[in-house]
Backbone as ProteinMPNN parsed JSONL, in Angstrom:
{"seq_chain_A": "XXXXXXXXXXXXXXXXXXXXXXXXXXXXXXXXXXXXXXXXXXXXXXXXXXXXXXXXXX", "coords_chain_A": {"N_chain_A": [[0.825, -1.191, 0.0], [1.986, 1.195, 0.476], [3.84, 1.617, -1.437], [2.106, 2.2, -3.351], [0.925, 4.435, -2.663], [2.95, 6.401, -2.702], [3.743, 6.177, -5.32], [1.364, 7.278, -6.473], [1.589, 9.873, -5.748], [3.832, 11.202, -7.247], [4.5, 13.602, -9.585], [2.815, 14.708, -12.383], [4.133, 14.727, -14.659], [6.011, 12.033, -14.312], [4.992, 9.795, -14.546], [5.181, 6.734, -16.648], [5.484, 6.726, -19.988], [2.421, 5.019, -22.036], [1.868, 2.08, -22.645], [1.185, 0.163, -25.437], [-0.396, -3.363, -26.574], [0.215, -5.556, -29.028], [-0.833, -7.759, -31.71], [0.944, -10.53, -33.055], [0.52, -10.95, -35.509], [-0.167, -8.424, -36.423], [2.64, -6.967, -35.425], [4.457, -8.325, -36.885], [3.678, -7.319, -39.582], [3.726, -4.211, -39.093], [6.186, -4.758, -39.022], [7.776, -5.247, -41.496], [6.806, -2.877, -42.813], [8.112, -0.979, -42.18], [10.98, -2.321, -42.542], [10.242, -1.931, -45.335], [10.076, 0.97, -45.486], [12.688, 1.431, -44.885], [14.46, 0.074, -46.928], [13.316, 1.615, -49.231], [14.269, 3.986, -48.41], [17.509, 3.069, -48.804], [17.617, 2.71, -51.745], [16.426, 5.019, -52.864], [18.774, 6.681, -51.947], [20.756, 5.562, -53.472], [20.636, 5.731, -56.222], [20.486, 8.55, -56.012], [23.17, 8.81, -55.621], [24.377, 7.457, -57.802], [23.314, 9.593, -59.705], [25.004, 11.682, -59.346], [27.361, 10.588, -59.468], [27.604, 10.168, -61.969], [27.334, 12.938, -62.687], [29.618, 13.866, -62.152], [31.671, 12.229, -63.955], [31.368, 13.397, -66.287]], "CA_chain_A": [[0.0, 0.0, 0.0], [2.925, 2.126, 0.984], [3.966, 1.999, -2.556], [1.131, 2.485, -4.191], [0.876, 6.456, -2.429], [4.3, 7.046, -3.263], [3.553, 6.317, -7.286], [0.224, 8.139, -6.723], [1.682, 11.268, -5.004], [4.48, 11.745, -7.715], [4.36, 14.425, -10.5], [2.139, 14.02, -13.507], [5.438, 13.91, -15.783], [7.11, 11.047, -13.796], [4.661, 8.667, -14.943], [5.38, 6.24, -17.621], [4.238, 6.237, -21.268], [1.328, 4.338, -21.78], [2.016, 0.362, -23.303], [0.066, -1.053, -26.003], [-0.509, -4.513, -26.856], [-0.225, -5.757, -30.21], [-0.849, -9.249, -32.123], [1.943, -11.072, -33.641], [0.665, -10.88, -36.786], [0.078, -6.968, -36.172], [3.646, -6.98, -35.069], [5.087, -8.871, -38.301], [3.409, -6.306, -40.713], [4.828, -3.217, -38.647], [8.619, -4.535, -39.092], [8.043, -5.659, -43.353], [6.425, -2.082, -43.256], [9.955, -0.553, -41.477], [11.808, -2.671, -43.241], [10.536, -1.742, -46.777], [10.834, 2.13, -45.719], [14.249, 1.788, -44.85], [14.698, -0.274, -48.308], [12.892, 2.376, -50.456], [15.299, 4.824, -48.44], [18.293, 3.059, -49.684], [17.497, 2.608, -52.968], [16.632, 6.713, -53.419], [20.295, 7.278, -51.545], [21.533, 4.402, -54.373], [19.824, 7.018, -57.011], [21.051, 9.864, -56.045], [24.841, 8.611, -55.631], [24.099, 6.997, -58.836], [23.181, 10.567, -60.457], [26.081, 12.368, -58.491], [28.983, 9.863, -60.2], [27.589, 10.409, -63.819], [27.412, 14.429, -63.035], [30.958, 14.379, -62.081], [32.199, 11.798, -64.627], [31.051, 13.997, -67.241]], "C_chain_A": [[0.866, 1.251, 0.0], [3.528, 2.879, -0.436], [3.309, 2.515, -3.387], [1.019, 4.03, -3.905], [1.603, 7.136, -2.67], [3.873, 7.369, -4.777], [2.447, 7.733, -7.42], [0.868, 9.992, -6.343], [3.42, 11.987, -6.011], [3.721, 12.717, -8.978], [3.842, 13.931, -11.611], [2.988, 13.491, -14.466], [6.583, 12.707, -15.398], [6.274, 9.659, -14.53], [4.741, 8.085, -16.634], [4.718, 6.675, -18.772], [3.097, 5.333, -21.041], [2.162, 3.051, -23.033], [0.995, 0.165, -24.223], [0.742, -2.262, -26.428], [-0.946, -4.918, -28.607], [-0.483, -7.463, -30.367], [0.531, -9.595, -32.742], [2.198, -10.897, -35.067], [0.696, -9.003, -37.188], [1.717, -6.173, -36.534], [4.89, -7.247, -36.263], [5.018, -7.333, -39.404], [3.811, -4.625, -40.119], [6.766, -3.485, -39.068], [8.719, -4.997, -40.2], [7.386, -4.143, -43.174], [7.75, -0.934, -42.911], [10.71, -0.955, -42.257], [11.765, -2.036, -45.146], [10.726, -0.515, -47.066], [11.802, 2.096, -45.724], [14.841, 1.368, -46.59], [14.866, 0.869, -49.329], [13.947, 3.515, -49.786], [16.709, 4.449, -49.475], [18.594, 3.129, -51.1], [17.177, 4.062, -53.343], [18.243, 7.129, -53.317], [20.997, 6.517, -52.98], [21.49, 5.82, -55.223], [20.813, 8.05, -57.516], [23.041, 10.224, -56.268], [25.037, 8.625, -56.862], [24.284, 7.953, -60.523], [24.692, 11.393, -60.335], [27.426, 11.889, -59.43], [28.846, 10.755, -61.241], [27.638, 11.755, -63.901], [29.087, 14.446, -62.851], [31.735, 13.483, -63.343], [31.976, 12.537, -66.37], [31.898, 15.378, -67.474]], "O_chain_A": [[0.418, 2.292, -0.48], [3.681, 4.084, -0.633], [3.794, 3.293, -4.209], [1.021, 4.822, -4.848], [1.405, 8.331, -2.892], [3.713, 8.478, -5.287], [2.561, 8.758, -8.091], [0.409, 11.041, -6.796], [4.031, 12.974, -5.599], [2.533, 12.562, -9.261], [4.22, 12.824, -11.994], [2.91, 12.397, -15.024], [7.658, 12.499, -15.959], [6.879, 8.681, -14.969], [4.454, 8.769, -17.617], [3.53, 6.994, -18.722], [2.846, 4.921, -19.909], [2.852, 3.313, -24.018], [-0.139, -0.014, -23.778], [1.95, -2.388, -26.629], [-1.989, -4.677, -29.214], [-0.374, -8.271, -29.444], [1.253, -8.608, -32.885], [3.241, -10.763, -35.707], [1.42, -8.471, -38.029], [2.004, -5.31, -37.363], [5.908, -6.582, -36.458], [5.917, -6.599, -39.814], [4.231, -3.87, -40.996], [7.821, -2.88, -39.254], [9.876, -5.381, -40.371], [7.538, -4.063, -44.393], [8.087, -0.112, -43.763], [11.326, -0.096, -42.887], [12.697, -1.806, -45.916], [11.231, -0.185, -48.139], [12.304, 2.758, -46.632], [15.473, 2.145, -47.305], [15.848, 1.153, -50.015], [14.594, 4.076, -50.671], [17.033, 5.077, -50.483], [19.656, 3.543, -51.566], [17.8, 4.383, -54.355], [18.879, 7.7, -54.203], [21.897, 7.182, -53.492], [22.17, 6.807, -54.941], [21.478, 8.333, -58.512], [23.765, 11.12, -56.702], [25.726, 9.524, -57.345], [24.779, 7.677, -61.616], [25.36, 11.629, -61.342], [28.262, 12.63, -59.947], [29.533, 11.742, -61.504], [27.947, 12.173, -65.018], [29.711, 15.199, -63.6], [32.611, 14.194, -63.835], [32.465, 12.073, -67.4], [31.655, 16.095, -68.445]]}, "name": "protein", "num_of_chains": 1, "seq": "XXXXXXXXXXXXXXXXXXXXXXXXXXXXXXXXXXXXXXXXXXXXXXXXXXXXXXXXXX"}
């Protein structure tokens, strides 16, 4: 109980974020949806390097 008045009697900004709960399959399609931004990042950076050579090799 002792604890419980302590938590309660701290400052509104001490308390945690809030947690959610996902599914697995939820969970899957978040990190192929991460994964294929980071992808489509590299492949613009590829691009742009890509453009960058051929302006200077010219």
């Amino acid at each position: 109980m002792y604890l419980t008045l302590n938590y309660l009697r701290l400052p509104r900004y001490m308390f945690h974020n809030p947690i959610y709960f996902i599914s697995d399959s939820e969970m899957k399609q978040l990190e192929l949806q991460e994964q294929q931004a980071e992808l489509d990042s590299i492949l613009d950076q590829r691009k742009r390097l890509d453009a960058a050579y051929e302006r200077q090799g010219k």
